[in-house]
C-alpha positions as CSV (number, residue, x, y, z in Angstrom):
1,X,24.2,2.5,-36.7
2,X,25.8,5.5,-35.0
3,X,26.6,4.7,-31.3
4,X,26.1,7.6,-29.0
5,X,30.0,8.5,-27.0
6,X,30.0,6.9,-23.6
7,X,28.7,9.7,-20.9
8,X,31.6,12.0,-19.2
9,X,32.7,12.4,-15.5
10,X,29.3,14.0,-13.7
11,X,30.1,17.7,-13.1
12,X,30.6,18.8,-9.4
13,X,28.1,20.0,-7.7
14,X,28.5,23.5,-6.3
15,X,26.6,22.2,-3.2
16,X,24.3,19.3,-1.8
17,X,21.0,20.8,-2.7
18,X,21.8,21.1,-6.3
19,X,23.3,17.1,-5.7
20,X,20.7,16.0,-4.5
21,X,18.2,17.5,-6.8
22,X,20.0,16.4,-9.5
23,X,20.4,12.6,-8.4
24,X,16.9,12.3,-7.8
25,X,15.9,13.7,-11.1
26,X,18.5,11.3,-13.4
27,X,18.9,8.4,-11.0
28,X,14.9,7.8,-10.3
29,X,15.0,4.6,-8.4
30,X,17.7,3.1,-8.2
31,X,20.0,2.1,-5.3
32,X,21.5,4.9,-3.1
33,X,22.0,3.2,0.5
34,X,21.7,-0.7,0.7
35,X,21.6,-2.0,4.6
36,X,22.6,-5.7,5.2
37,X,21.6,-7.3,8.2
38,X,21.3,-10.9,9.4
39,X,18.7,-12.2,7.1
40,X,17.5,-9.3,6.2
41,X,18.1,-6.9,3.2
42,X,17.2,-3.2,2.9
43,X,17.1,-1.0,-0.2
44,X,16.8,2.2,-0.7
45,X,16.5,4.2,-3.7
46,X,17.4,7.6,-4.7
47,X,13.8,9.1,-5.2
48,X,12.7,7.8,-1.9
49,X,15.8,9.1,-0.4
50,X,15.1,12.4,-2.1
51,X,11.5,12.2,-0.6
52,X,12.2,11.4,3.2
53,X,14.6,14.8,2.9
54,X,11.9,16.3,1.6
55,X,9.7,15.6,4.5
56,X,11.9,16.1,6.9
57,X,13.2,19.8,5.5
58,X,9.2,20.3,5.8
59,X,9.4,19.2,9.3
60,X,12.1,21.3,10.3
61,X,11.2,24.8,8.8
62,X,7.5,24.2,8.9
63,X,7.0,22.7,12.8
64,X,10.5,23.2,14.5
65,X,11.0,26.4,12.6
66,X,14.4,26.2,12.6
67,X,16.1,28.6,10.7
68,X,19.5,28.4,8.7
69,X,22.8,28.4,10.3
70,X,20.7,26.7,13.6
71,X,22.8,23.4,14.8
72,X,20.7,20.0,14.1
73,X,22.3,17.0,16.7
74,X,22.3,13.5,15.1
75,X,23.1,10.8,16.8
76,X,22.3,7.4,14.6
77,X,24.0,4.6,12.2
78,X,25.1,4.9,9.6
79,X,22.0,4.0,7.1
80,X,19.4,5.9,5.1
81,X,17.8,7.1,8.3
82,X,20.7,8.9,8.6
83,X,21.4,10.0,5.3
84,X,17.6,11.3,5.0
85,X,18.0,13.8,8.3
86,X,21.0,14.9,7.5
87,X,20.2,15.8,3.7
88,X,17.1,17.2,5.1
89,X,18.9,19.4,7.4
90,X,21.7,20.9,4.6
91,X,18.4,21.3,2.3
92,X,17.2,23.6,4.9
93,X,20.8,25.4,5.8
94,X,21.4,23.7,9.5
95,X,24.1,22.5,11.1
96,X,24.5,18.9,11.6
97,X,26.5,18.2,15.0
98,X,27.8,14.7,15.2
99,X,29.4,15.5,18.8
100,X,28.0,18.5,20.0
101,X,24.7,20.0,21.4
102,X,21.7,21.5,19.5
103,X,17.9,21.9,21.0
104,X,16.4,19.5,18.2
105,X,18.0,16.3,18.1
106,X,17.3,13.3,15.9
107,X,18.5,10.4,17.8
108,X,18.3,6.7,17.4
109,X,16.2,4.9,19.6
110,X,18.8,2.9,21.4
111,X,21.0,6.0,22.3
112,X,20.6,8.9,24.5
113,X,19.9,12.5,23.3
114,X,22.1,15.2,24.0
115,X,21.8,17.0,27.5
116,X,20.7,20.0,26.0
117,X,18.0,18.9,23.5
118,X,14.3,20.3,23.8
119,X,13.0,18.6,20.9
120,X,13.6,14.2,20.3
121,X,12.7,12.8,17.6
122,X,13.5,9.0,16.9
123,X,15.0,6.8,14.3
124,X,14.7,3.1,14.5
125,X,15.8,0.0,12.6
126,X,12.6,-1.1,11.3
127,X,12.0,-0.5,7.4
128,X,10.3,3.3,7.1
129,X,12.7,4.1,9.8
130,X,10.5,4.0,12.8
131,X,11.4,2.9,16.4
132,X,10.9,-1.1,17.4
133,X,10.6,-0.2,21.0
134,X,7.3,-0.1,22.6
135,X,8.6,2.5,25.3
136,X,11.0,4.8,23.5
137,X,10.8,8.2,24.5
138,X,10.4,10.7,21.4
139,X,8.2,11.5,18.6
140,X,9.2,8.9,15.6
141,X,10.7,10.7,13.2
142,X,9.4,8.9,10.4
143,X,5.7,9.6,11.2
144,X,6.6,13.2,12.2
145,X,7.4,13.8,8.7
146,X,4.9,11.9,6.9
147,X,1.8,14.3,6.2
148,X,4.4,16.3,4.9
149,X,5.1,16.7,0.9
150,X,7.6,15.2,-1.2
151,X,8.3,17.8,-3.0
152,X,11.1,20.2,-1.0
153,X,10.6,24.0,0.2
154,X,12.7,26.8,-1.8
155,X,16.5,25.8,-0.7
156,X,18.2,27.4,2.4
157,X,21.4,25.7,2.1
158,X,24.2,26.5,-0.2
159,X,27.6,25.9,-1.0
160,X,29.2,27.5,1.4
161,X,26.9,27.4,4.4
162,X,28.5,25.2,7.5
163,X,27.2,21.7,7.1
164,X,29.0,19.3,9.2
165,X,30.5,19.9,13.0
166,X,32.3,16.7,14.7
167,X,34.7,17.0,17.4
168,X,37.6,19.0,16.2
169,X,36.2,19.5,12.6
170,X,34.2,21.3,10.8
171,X,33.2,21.7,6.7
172,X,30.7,23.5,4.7
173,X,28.4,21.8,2.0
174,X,31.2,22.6,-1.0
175,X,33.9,20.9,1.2
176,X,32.2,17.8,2.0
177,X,31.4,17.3,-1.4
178,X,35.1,17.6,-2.0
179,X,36.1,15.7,0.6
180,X,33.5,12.7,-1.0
181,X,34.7,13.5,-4.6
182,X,38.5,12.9,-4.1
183,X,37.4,9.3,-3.9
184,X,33.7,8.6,-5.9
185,X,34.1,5.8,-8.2
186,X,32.2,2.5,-7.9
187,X,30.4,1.3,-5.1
188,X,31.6,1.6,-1.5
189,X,31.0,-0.7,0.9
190,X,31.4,0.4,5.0
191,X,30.9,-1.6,8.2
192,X,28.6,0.3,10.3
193,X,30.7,-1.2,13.6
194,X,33.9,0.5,12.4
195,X,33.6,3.4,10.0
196,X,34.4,6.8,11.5
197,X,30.8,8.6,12.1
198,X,31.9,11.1,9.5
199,X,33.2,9.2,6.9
200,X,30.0,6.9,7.7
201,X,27.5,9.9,7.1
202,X,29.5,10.8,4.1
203,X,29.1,7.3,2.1
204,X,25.2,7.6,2.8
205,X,24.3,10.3,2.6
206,X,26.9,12.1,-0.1
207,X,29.0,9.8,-2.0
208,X,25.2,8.0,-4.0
209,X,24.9,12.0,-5.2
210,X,27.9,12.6,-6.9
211,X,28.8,8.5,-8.1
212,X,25.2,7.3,-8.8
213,X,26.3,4.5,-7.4
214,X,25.0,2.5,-3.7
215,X,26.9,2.1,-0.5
216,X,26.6,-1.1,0.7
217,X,26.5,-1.2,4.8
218,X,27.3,-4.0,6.6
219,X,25.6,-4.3,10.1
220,X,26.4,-7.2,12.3
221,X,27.2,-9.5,9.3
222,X,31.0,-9.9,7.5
223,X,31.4,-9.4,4.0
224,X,30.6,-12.6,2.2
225,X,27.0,-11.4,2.9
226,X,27.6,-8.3,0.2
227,X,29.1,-11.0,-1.7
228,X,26.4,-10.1,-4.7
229,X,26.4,-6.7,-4.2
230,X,29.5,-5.6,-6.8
231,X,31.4,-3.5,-4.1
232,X,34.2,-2.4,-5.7
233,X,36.0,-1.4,-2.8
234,X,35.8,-0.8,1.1
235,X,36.2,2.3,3.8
């Protein structure tokens, strides 16, 4: 019996829609972002991921009518929740601000929007996504996109459409992906108390694309809890 070679280096991506396209059609289920918590474990795979961006992209063309090049704020953890706005956002061809100002912000229920924001919607810690609290002000993001298909619109977003805006940065699609590449072997694991914001919504919501591979995020907990989880190293 013949054994088939071992398979080469995935090709780079020439943006994130084509990444994350491609992920969801050869990695299926398994692992992309896995949350640790005190007694608690959360999984989440790449088809689901690729679904909640599909939603939201839905959401943002369809009801905010946002168009590409339009600045999205984010203000979250690092976690899928995270990772499924902002891929939803690049599908579309917006802007994701970490810092700045934008009209539609997606923001997590225990922190405040940004001054300028017309349109809040939440993200929360329980397992879809949704806010815990009773009197959070702000249409759940998570049920804001769920009548909507899993199945994405056409692509907006391209290679070398702005993607990313932090205070005193900036990078389109092609250069965050290059930015991720330079290091995407093995499984990362981050601490969501530490991790620059950037680098944090990198290793959710970039590196699983172009490694196949999880990030494990540590919230609250040290990291004997990921001591099962075969991190190979750590941001």
């Amino acid at each position: 019996m013949q054994l088939a070679p071992p398979p080469g280096p995935r090709p780079t991506p020439p943006d994130l829609v084509v990444a994350l396209r491609d992920a969801a059609d050869t990695l299926g289920h398994r692992p992309a972002v896995t949350l640790l918590r005190r007694g608690r474990r959360e999984e989440q795979g790449m088809a689901s991921l690729a679904q909640w961006a599909a939603k939201g992209s839905h959401l943002l063309e369809a009801d905010l009518l946002l168009e590409p090049g339009d600045r999205l704020a984010l203000r979250a953890p690092v976690g899928w929740g995270a990772a499924a706005v902002a891929l939803a956002a690049w599908w579309a061809g917006l802007v994701v601000t970490l810092d700045g100002d934008a009209e539609v912000a997606v923001v997590h229920e225990d922190l405040d929007p940004p001054p300028g924001a017309v349109d809040v919607l939440r993200l929360g810690d329980a397992v879809d996504g949704s806010p815990l609290g009773e009197d959070v002000a702000g249409e759940a993001w998570a049920q804001a996109v769920q009548s909507f298909p899993d199945h994405p619109p056409p692509a907006r977003g391209h290679g070398q459409a702005a993607a990313l805006q932090w205070a005193g940065g900036a990078a389109t699609q092609r250069e965050l992906i290059d930015r991720v590449g330079a290091d995407a072997e093995g499984t990362l694991g981050v601490d969501a108390a530490t991790i620059h914001p950037v680098e944090g919504l990198l290793a959710v919501a970039v590196r699983p694309l172009l490694t196949g591979r999880p990030t494990v995020v540590l919230d609250g907990v040290d990291r004997e809890a990921a001591a099962g989880e075969r991190v190979t190293h750590w941001a």
